[in-house]
C-alpha positions in Angstrom: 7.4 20.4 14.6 6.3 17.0 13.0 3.9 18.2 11.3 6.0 20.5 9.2 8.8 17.9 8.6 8.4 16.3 4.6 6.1 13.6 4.8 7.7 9.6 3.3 4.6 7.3 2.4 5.3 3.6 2.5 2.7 1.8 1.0 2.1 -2.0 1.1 0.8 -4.9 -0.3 -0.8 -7.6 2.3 -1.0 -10.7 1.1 2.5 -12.3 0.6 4.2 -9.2 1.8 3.1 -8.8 5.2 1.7 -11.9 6.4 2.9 -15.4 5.1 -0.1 -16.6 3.0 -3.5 -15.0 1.6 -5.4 -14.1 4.1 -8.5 -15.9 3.4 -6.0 -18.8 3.7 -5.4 -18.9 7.7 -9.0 -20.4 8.7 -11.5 -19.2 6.6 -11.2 -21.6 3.7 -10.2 -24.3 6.4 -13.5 -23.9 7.6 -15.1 -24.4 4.3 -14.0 -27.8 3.8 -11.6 -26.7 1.2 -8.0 -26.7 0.6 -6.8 -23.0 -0.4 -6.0 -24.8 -3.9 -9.4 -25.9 -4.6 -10.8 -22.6 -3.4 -9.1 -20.1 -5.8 -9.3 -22.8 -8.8 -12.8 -22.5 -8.3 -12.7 -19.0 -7.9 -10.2 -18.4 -11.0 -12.9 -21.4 -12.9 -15.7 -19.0 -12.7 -14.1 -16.0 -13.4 -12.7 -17.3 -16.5 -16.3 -18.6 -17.6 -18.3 -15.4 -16.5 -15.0 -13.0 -17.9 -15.4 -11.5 -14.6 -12.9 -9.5 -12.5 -10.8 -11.6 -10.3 -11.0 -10.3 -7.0 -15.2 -9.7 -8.1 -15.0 -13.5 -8.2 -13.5 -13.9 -5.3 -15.8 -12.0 -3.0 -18.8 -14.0 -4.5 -17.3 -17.4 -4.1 -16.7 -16.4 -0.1 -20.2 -15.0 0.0 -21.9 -18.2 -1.8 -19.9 -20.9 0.2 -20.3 -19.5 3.0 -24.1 -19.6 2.7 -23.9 -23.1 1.2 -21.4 -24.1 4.4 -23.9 -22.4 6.5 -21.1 -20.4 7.8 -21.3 -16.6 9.3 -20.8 -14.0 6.4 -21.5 -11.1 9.2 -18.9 -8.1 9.6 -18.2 -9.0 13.1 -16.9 -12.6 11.9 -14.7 -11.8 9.0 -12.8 -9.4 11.6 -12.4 -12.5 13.9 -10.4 -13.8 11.0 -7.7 -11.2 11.0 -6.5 -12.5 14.6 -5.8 -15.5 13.0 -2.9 -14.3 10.3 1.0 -15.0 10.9 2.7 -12.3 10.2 6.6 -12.4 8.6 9.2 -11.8 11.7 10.0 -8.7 12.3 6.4 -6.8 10.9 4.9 -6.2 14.6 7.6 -3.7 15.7 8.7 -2.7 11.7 6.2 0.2 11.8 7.4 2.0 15.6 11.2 1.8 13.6 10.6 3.6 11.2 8.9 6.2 12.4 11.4 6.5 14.9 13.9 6.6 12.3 12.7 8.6 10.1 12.2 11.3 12.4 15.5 11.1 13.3 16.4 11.6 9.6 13.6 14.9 9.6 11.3 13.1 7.6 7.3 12.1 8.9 7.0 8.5 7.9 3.7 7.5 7.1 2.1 4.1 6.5 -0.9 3.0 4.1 -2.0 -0.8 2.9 -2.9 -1.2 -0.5 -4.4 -4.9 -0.6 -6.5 -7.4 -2.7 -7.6 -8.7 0.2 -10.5 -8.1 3.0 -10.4 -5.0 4.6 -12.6 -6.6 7.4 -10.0 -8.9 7.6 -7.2 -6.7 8.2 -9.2 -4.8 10.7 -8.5 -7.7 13.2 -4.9 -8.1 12.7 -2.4 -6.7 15.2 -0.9 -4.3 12.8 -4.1 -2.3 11.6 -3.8 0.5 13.8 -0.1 1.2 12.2 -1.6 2.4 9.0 -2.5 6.1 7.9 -5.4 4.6 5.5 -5.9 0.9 4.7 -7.3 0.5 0.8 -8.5 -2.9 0.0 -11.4 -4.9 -1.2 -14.4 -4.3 1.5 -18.0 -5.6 1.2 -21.1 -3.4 1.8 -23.5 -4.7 4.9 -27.1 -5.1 5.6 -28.8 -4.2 9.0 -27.9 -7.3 10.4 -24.6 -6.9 9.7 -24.7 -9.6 6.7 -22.3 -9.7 3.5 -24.4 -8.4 0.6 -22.3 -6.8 -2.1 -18.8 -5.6 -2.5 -18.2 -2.4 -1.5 -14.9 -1.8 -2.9 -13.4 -4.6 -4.8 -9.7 -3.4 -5.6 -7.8 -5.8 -8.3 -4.0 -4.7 -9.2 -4.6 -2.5 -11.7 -7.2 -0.1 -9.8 -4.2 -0.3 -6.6 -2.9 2.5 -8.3 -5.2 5.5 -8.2 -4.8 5.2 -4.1 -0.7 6.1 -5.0 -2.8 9.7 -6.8 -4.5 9.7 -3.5 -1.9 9.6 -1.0 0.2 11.9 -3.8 -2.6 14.7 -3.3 -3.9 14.0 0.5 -7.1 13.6 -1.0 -7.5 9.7 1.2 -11.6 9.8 1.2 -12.4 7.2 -1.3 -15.3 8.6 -2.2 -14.0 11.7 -3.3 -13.6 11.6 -6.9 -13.5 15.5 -7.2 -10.6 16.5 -5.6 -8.6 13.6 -6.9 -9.6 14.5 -10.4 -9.0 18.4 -9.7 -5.4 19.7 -11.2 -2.9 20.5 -7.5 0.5 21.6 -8.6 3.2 19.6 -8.0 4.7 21.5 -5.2 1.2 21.7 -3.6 0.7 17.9 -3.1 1.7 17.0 0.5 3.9 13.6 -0.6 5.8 13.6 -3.8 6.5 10.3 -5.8 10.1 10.7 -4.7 8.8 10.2 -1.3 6.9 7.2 -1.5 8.6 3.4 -1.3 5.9 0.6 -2.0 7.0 -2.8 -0.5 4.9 -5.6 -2.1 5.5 -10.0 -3.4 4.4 -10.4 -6.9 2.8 -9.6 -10.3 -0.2 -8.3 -9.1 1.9 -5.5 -7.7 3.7 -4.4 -10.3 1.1 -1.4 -11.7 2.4 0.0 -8.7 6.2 -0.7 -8.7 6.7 0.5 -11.9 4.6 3.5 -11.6 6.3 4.3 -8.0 9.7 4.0 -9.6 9.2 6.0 -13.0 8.5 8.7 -10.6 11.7 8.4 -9.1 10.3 6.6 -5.6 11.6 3.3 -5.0 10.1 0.2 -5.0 10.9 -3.2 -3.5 9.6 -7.0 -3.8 10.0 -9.3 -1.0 10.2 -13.0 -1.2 9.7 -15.9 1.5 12.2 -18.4 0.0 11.4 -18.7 -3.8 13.5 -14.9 -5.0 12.5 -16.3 -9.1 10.0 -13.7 -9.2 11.7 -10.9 -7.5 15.1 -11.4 -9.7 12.8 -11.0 -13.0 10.7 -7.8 -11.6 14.8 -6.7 -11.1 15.9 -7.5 -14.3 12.6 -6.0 -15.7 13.0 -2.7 -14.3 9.7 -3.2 -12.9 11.0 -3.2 -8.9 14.7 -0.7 -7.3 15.5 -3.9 -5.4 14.6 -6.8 -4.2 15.0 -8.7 -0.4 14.0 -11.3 1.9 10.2 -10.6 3.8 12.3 -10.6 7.1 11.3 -7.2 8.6 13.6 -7.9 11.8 15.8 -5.4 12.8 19.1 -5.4 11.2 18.3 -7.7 8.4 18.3 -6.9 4.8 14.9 -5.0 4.4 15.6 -3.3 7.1 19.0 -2.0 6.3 17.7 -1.2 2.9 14.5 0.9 3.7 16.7 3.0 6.1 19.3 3.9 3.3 16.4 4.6 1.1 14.8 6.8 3.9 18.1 9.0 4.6 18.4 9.5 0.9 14.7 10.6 0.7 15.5 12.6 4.0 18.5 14.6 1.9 16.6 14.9 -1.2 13.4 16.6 0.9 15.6 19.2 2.8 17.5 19.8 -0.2 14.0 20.8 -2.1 13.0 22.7 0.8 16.2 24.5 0.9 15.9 25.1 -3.5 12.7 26.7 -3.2 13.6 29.2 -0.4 16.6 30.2 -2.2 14.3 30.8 -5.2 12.0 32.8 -3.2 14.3 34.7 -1.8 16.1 35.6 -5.2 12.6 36.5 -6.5 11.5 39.1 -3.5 15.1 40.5 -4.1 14.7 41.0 -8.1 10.8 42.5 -6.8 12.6 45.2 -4.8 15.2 46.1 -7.6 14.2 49.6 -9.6 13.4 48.3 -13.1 15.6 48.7 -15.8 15.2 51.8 -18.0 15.2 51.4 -21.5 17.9 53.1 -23.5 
């Protein structure tokens, strides 16, 4: 029965949103000798002198300290990092909610992470297993298991073709094809309407706004400082802003579950539209046609 139920995506950023800090912030740039201050000035320093991509930059600098640090750039070890991330209160359980509440609604929730960050990193946080698909900056490995190029280096402005992706099931990164091919709306197994994207900043704004011109809604969550959040409001860029508590009860909580009942409504109510069309349309079908006078 699941399986036929509408499908809601919630989609997230990492960094800021889900965990308290940058990721690369918890003990790898500890371990460098660096304070995380001196790391991305250095890493913002040479992308402005080489007019290179931002999160391009970053993913040298870790692969070049590291080397100069004589520190481990192997798979194995930036997935030791993940175990080290805090997570905001309330994120471990958040995930086992909704999905319970949703289906209680009729809807299939469905989680994906849409980050800047590592997705090695991610992989050894307690949360991975909760998402559908995780998207986010990866590096490509050698046979020893050694950093050598970015795989996928995902800044804020390519976050958004993974919305198109999830939009029209087509989740295999490499599959350019598909995602390119024309699917009728009513063919793509999650509409706009169903998707809510929970992210912190600027960087995630390609995505709020494009989530909530197609009538999904979007959220920003702040730690203590709401500055930013109240200007993506007045902006228009973000539906509503709230505190990264994700405990139960609390503001974010109370406000994804109104969202997801209203989502819940507006599914069945399509469902129910479109078999009232097609019933309307095999009735006309059986009526004799008309004859001309």
């Amino acid at each position: 029965m699941a399986e036929k139920m509408p499908v809601v995506a919630m989609m997230y950023d990492f960094d800021k949103t889900l965990s308290t800090k940058d990721m690369q912030e918890y003990s790898f740039i500890p371990k460098l000798g660096l304070t995380a201050q001196e790391f991305w000035a250095q890493s913002n320093a040479l992308a402005k002198q080489e007019k290179m991509d931002r999160i391009l930059s970053y993913m040298y600098m870790m692969v070049r300290m590291s080397k100069d640090k004589h520190q481990p750039i192997r798979r194995e070890d930036f997935v030791a990092l993940g175990k080290k991330i805090q997570l905001y209160p309330g994120v471990e359980d958040w995930f086992a909610r909704m999905n319970e509440f949703g289906l209680q609604q009729g809807v299939r929730v469905e989680h994906y992470l849409i980050s800047s960050g590592l997705k090695e990193i991610v992989e050894g946080c307690s949360i991975f297993h909760q998402f559908k698909e995780v998207y986010a900056s990866e590096f490509l490995y050698d046979e020893n298991g050694v950093a050598v190029w970015p795989k996928l280096a995902v800044n804020y402005t390519a976050k958004t073709q993974f919305l198109f992706r999830i939009n029209k099931g087509v989740l295999d990164i490499s599959n350019d094809l598909d995602l390119n091919r024309s699917i009728p709306d009513e063919l793509r197994p999650v509409p706009f309407r169903n998707m809510i994207y929970i992210g912190d900043g600027l960087t995630d704004v390609p995505c709020m706004r494009l989530v909530k011109l197609n009538r999904g809604q979007s959220l920003a969550v702040y730690k203590k400082d709401k500055e930013t959040g109240n200007n993506l409001l007045l902006d228009k860029r973000v539906d509503l802003i709230a505190p990264a508590d994700y405990r139960e009860g609390k503001k974010l909580d109370k406000l994804v579950k109104m969202i997801l009942q209203k989502m819940a409504l507006m599914s069945h109510l399509a469902i129910e539209h479109e078999k009232q069309k097609k019933k309307v349309l095999r009735e006309q079908e059986k009526q004799p046609a008309k004859s001309k006078e």
